[in-house]
N, C-alpha and C positions, 0 to 999 in steps of 0.2 A: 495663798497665791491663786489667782485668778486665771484659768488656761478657759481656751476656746480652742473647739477640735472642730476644723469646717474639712467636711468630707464629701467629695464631688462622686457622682454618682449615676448611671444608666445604666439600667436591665440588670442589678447586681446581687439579684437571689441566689447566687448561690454562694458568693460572701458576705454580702451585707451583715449577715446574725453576726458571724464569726469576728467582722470587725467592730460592731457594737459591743460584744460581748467583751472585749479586751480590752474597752474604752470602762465599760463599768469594774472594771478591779480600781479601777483610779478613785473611785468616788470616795470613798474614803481619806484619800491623800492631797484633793487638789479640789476647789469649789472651781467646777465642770459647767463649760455652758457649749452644749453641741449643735453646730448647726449642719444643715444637711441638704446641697445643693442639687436637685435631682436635674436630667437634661432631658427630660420626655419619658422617665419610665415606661413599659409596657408589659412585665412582666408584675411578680409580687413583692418585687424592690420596696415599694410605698407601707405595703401591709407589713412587712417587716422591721421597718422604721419603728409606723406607728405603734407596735410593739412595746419599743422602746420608750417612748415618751412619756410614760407614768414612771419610769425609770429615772429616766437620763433630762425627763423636760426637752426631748429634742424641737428644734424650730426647724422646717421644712420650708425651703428657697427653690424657685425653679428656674433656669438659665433663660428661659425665653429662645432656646435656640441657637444665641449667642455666644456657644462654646467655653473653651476651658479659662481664656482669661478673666473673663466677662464673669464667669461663676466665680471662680476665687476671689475675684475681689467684692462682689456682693455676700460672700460667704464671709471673710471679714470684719469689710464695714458693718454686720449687723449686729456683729458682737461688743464688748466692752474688756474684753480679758485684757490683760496686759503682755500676754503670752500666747499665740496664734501659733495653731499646729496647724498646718497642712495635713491630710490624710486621706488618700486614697481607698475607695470603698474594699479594695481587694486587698489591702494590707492590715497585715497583724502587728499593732506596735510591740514593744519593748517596753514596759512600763520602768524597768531600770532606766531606759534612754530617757524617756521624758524628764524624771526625775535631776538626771544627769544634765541635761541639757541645759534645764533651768538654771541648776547652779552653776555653770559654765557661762551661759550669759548672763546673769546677776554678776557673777564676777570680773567679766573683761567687757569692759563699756567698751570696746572698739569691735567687739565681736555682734553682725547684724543678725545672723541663723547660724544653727547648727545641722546637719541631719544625720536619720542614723544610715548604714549601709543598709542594703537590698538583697535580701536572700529568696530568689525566685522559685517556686513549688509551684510546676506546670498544671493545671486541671484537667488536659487534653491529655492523652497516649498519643504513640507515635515519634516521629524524625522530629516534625516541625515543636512538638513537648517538648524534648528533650533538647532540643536546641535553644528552647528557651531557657532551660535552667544554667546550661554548660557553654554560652554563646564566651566568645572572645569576650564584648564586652563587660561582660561579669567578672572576668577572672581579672581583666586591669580596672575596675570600680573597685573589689575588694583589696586590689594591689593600695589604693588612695591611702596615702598619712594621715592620719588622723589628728584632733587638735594638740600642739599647737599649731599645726603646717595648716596655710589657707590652702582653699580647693579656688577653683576658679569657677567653679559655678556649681549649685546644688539641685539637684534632682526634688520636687514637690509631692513626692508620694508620701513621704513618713520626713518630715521636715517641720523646728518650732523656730518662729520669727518674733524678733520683737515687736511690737504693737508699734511704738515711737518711730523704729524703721521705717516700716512699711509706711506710716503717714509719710512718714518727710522726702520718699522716692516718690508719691504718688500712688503707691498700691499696684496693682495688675492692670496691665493694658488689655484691653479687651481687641483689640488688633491682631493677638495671640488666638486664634479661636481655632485652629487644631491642634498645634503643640510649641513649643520654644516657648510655652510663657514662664518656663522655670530657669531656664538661659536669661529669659530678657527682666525679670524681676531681679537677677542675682548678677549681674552686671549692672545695673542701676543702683545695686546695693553696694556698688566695687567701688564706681562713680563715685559715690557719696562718701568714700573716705572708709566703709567700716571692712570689716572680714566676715572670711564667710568656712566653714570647716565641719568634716565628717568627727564623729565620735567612732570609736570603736564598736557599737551595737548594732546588732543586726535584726530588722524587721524583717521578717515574713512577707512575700507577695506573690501571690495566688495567681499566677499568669495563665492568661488564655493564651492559646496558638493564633494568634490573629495575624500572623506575618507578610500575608499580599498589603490587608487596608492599613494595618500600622504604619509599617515602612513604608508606602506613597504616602500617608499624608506628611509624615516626617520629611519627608524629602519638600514637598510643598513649602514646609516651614523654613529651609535652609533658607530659601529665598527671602522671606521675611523678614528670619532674625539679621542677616546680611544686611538690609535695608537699611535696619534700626542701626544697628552694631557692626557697621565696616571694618571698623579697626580692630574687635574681638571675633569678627563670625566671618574672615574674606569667604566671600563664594569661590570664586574660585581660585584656591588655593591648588596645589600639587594634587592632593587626592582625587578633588574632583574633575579636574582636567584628563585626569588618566581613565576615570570612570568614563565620564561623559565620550571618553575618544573610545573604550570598548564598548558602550555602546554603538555609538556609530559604526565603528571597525567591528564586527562579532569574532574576526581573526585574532583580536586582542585577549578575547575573554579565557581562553585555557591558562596564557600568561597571569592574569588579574587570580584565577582560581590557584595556580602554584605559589603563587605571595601569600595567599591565606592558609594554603595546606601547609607553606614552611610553617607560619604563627601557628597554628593548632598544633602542630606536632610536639613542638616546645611546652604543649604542656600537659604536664606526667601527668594529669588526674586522669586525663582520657583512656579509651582504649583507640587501640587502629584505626577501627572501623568507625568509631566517632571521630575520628579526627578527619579519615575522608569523608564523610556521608558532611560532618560537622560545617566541613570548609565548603563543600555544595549548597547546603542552604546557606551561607556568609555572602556568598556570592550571589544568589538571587535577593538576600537582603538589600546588596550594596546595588544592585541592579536596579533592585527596585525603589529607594530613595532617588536614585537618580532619576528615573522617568518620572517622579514626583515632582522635582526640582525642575525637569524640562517642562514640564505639563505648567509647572506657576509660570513659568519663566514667560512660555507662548502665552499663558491666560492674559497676564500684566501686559502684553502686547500687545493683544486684540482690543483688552481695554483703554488703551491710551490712546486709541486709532478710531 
């Protein structure tokens, strides 16, 4: 069985080994064609690759600048696998999941991808580390049913797509070029009639603290995938309506902060003091997607003017 691991990449020395390293236990199991999408490296991201390449035969792709959609889908097309993994330079697969995966779509022709869960191991110390391993949204991602319950849309860090899929939706839009291209590939995949569903296995991902730049561009993309995907992504829905008014009102925001301190509390892994400090940065997350969303919002205005 033929897999292709296209794995997107900038500045990622201090994972990159650890995630090639976990691609080569496969080689034995699976005839391996690795491709490796870099976005401008400047550290020794490259020399560590090319490490690999008497190894693994990696091929080295470079975005041209043209961010995350626009990589993955030339990370694809230049393969022939039958089987396209998605892999994020910072995760550690699950070689059981891949394995699993396979046979799970070989078996259900209505099934488009599968992926595995996400087990975050912060690289940073500190509030903002820890918030990334313990956030809300981890504890409802790991809550997700697994197959055979479809998910509504799958995350592209540790993710295997059918080859045939992906042709017949068109591939990745390159329109995607800060983030939603894993929303807007897996909604086109919904479109099309097939499913989409978590396995039970959990990957490794090595998370930086990067919580200002993440979360605005994330927020930029709301507007985007809203664009494309009215009927699955409304902008403004409830949530954002209430953000968007505590932003404006700042009288709003201790309200906005005790809705998240109830949800943390609710969950026993934490202690106290993670649960308050936890819901403090939840709130500047939420905060901060939002002047993301406000920021595309005026940009797309200035532009049309």
């Amino acid at each position: 069985m033929k897999v292709a691991f296209v794995i997107l990449t900038k500045n990622s020395e201090r994972t990159m080994d650890k995630c090639l390293r976990e691609i080569l236990r496969l080689k034995s199991k699976f005839d391996l064609e690795i491709i490796v999408v870099d976005g401008g490296s400047i550290d020794n991201t490259l020399s560590i690759v090319k490490h690999y390449q008497e190894h693994l035969g990696v091929k080295i792709l470079y975005d041209q600048g043209k961010g995350l959609g626009y990589a993955r889908d030339i990370g694809w097309r230049s393969s022939s696998a039958e089987y396209i993994v998605m892999l994020d330079s910072d995760v550690l697969l699950n070689e059981e999941f891949i394995a699993e995966a396979i046979k799970v779509l070989e078996r259900d022709k209505e099934l488009g991808a599968v992926a595995a869960k996400l087990k975050p191991i912060s690289l940073d110390k500190g509030w903002f580390g820890r918030f990334q391993e313990k956030n809300l949204a981890i504890h409802l991602h790991h809550q997700d049913p697994p197959y055979p319950a479809e998910a509504v849309a799958l995350h592209t860090a540790c993710t295997v797509f059918k080859r045939k899929v992906l042709e017949e939706v068109g591939g990745f839009d390159e329109f995607f070029d800060l983030a939603k291209e894993d929303s807007d590939i897996s909604y086109r995949i919904r479109k099309r009639g097939y499913k989409l569903s978590y396995l039970n296995y959990y990957a490794i991902h090595l998370e930086r603290a990067r919580i200002l730049k993440t979360n605005f561009r994330y927020g930029r993309s709301y507007v985007l995938i809203s664009r494309k995907h009215p009927n699955m992504e409304k902008l403004w829905r409830f949530k954002n309506i209430v953000l968007t008014s505590s932003i404006v009102f700042p009288i709003l925001q201790p309200l906005i902060y005790l809705y998240y301190l109830r949800r943390y509390i609710k969950l026993q892994t934490l202690s106290f003091i993670e649960k308050v400090i936890l819901s403090l940065i939840e709130l500047l997350r939420q905060d901060l997607r939002t002047i993301g969303m406000l920021y595309q919002l005026i940009l797309d205005r200035l532009q049309t003017h």
